[in-house]
C-alpha positions as CSV (number, residue, x, y, z in Angstrom):
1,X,69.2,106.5,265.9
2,X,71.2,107.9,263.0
3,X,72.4,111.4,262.8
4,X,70.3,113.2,259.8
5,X,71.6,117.1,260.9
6,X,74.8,119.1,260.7
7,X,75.1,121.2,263.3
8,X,78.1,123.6,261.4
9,X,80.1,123.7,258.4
10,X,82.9,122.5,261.0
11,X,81.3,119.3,261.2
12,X,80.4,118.9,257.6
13,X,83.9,116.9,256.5
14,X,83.1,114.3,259.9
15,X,79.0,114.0,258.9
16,X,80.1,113.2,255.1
17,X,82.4,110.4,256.6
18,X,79.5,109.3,258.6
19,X,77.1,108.9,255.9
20,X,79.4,107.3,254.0
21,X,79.2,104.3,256.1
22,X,75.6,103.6,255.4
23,X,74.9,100.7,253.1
24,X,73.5,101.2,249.9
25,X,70.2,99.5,249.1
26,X,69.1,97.2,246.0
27,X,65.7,97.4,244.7
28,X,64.0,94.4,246.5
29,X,65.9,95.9,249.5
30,X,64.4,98.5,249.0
31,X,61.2,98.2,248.5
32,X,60.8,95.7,251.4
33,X,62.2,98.3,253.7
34,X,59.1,100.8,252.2
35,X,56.4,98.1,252.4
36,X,57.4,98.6,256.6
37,X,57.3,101.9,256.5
38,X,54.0,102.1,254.6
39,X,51.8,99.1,256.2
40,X,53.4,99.4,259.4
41,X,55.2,102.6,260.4
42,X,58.1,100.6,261.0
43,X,60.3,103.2,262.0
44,X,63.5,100.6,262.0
45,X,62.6,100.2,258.4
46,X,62.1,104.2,258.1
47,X,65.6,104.8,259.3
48,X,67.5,102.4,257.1
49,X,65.8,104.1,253.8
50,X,66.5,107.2,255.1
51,X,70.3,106.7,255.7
52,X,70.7,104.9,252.2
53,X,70.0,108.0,250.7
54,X,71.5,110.9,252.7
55,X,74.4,110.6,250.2
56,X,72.0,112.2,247.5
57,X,71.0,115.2,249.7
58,X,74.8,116.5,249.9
59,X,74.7,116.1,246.2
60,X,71.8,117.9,245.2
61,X,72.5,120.6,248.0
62,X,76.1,122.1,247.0
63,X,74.0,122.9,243.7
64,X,72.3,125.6,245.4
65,X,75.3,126.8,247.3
66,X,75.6,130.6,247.1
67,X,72.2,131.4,247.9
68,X,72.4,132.7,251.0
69,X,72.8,129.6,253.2
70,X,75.6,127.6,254.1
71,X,75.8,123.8,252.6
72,X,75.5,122.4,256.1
73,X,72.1,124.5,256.7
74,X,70.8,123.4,253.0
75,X,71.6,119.5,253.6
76,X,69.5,120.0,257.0
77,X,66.5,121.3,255.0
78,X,67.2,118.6,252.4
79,X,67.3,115.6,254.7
80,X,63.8,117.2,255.9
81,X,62.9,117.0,252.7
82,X,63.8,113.0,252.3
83,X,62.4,112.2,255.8
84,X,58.9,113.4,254.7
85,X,59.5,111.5,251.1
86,X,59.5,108.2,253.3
87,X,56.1,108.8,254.6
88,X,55.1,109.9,251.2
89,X,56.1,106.6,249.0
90,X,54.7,103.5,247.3
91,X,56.7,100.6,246.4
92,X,53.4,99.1,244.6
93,X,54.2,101.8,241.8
94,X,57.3,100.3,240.7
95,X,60.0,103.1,240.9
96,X,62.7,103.8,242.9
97,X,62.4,105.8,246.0
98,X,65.7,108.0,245.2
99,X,64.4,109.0,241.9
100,X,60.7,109.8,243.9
101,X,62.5,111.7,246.8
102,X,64.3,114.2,244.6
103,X,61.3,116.1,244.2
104,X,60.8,116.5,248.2
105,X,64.4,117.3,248.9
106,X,64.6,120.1,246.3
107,X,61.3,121.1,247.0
108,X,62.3,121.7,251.1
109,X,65.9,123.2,250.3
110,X,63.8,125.5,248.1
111,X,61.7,126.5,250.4
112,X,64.3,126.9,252.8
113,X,66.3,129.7,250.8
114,X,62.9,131.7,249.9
115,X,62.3,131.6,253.7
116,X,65.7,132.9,254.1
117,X,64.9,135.8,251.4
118,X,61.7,136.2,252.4
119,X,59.8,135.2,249.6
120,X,56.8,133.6,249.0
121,X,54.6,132.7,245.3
122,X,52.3,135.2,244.6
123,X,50.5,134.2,241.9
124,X,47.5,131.6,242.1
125,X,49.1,129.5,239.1
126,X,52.5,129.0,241.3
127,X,50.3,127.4,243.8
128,X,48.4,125.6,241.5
129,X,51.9,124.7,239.8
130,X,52.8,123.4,243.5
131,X,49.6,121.1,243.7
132,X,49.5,119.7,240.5
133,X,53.5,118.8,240.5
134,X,53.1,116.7,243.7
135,X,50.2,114.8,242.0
136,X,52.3,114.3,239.6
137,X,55.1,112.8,241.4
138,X,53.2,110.7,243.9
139,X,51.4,109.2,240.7
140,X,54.4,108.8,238.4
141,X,57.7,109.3,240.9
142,X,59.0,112.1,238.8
143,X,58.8,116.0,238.3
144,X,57.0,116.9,235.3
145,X,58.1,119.0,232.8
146,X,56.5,122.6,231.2
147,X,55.0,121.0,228.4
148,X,53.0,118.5,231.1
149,X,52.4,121.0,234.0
150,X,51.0,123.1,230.9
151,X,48.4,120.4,229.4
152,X,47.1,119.2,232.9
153,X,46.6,122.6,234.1
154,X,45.3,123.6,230.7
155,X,47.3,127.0,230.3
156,X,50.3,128.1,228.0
157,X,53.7,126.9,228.3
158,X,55.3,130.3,229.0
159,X,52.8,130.9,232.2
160,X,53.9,127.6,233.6
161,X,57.7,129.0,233.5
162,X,56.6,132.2,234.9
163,X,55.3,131.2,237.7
164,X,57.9,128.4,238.2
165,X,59.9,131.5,238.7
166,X,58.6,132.3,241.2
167,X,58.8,128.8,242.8
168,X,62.4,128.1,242.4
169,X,65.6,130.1,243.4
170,X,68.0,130.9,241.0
171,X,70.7,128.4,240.8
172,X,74.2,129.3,241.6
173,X,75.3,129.4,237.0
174,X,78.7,127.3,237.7
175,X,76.3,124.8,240.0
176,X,73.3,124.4,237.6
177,X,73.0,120.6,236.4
178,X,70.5,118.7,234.7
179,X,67.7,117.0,236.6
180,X,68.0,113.9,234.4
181,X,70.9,112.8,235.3
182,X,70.8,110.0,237.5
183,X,72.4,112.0,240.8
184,X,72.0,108.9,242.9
185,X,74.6,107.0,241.1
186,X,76.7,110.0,241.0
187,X,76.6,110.8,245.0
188,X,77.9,106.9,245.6
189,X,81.0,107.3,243.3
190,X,82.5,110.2,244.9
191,X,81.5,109.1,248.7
192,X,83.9,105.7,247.3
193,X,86.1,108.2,246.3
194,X,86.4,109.7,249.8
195,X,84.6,112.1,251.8
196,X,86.6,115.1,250.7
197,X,85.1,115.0,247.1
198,X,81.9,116.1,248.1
199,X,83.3,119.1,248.7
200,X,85.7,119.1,246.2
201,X,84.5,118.2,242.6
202,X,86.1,114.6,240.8
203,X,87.8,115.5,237.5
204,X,84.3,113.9,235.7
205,X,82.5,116.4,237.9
206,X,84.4,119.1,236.4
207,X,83.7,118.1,233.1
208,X,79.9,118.2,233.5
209,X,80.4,121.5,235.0
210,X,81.9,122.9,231.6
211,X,79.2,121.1,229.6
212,X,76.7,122.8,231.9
213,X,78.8,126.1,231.4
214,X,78.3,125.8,227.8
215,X,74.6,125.8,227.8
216,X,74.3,128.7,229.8
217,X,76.5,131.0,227.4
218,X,74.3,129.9,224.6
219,X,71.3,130.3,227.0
220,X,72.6,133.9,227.8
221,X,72.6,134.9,223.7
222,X,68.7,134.9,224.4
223,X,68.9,138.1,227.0
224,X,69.7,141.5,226.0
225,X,73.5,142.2,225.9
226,X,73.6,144.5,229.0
227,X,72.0,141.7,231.2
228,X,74.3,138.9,229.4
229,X,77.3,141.2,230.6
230,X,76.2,142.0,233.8
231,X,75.8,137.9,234.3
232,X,79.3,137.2,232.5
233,X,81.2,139.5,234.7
234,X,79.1,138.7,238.3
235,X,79.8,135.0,237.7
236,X,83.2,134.6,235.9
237,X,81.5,133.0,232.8
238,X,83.2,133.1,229.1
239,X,86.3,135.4,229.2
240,X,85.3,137.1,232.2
241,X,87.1,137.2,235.8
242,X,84.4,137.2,238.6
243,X,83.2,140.8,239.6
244,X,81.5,142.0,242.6
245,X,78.0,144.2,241.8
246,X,80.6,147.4,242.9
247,X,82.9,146.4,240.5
248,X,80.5,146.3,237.9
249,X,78.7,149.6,238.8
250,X,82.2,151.1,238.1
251,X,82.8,149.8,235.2
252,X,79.4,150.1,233.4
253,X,78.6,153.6,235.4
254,X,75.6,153.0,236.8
255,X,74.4,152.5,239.9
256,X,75.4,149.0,242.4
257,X,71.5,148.5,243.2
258,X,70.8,149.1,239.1
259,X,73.3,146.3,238.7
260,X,71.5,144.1,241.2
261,X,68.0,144.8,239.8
262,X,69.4,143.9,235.7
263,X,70.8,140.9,237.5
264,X,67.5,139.4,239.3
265,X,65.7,139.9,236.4
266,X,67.9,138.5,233.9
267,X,68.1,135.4,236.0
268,X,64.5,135.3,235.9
269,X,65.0,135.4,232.1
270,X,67.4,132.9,232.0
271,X,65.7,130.3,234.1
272,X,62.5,130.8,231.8
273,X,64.5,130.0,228.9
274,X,66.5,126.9,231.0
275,X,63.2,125.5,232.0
276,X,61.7,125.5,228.1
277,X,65.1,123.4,227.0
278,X,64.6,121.2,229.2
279,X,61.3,120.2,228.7
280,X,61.5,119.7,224.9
């Protein structure tokens, strides 16, 4: 049986090697592997799906790094995550189990740093948000946007965003990425390149990073300029150094928990405004 948990960040560098091993699958590979799994509980079948596409959990983990759990405890909620996606998929709808499983491992590693911070959705539209987003992948294999969470559950645009709020973390700002790229591709190129650059970002990598950078500082001319500062400084974005929430109560005189409290709430701001980008 393969080895789908990482015990430490110690053994993180040895478990990427590991993985790398695995061989990738084709469609009709695929698919005939998930016609096992579905008619017969193959769990032969199970395993090899599984291990094809560990390489996209590490991937989509380090971009919620810095949220209160370490990489090696976020790719153990994510492989979770893909595990249950295997029980969960249909080869008789046509798509591709990495783009279907996405969905589950996000939604697990999600769930994993609210447990962490002790939250939970309080509002009756996040749970109905929950609900009507896994009908929508098991129908369709992908997330849907605002716009189509909206119209299928027949409320405004800006309700959907904020209670997907209080669904999703805040990302990491020099981690965010765009769901529409195609991570799976991505995840193969740099285990090719070698283990080590899962950790440490290819130069194309880098790149994206920037173009992701300069969205958010166009995304932050939305929030009021105290909140766009506090964010700036905490994260090291535009001509800012990184700051500690000390340093910045010094330096703007107020309180360290005042800074903290500007900050959550901007980042609630700023995912609202990420989320209605995106789905337009």
């Amino acid at each position: 049986m393969a080895q789908f948990r990482v015990y430490d960040d110690r053994g993180l560098k040895q478990y990427l090697e590991e993985i790398s091993r695995f061989d990738l699958l084709d469609k009709n590979e695929e698919f005939k592997l998930a016609y096992l799994v579905r008619t017969k509980n193959d769990e032969d079948a199970k395993e090899k799906l599984i291990c094809a596409n560990l390489r996209i959990v590490v991937y989509i983990a380090k971009r919620f790094q810095k949220q209160g759990l370490s990489l090696s405890d976020l790719i153990n909620a994510g492989n979770k995550g893909l595990i249950h996606a295997t029980t969960k998929f249909d080869e008789r709808k046509g798509y591709r189990f990495n783009t279907y499983s996405v969905w589950w491992i996000k939604r697990a590693i999600y769930d994993a740093i609210n447990i962490e911070r002790g939250v939970v959705p309080r509002s009756y539209l996040a749970k109905r948000i929950q609900i009507q987003t896994l009908k929508f992948i098991q129908k369709k294999g992908q997330e849907p946007t605002v716009e189509e969470l909206a119209q299928n559950l027949k409320v405004d645009e800006s309700a959907v965003s904020m209670a997907l709020a209080e669904l999703i973390p805040p990302y990491s700002l020099d981690e965010t990425f765009d769901d529409s790229e195609n991570p799976y591709i991505e995840s193969v190129r740099l285990v090719i390149e070698g283990a080590d650059n899962l950790i440490s970002p290819a130069p194309e990598e880098i790149f994206y990073k920037k173009e992701q950078k300069e969205k958010l500082l166009n995304a932050l001319g939305k929030l009021e300029p105290r909140e766009q500062e506090i964010l700036k400084r905490n994260f090291g974005l535009g001509d800012y150094d990184i700051h500690s929430l000390e340093d910045i109560s010094r330096i703007m005189n107020i309180t360290r928990e005042r800074v903290r409290q500007i900050k959550e709430n901007a980042l609630r701001k700023l995912k609202i405004v990420l989320s209605r980008r995106r789905s337009r």
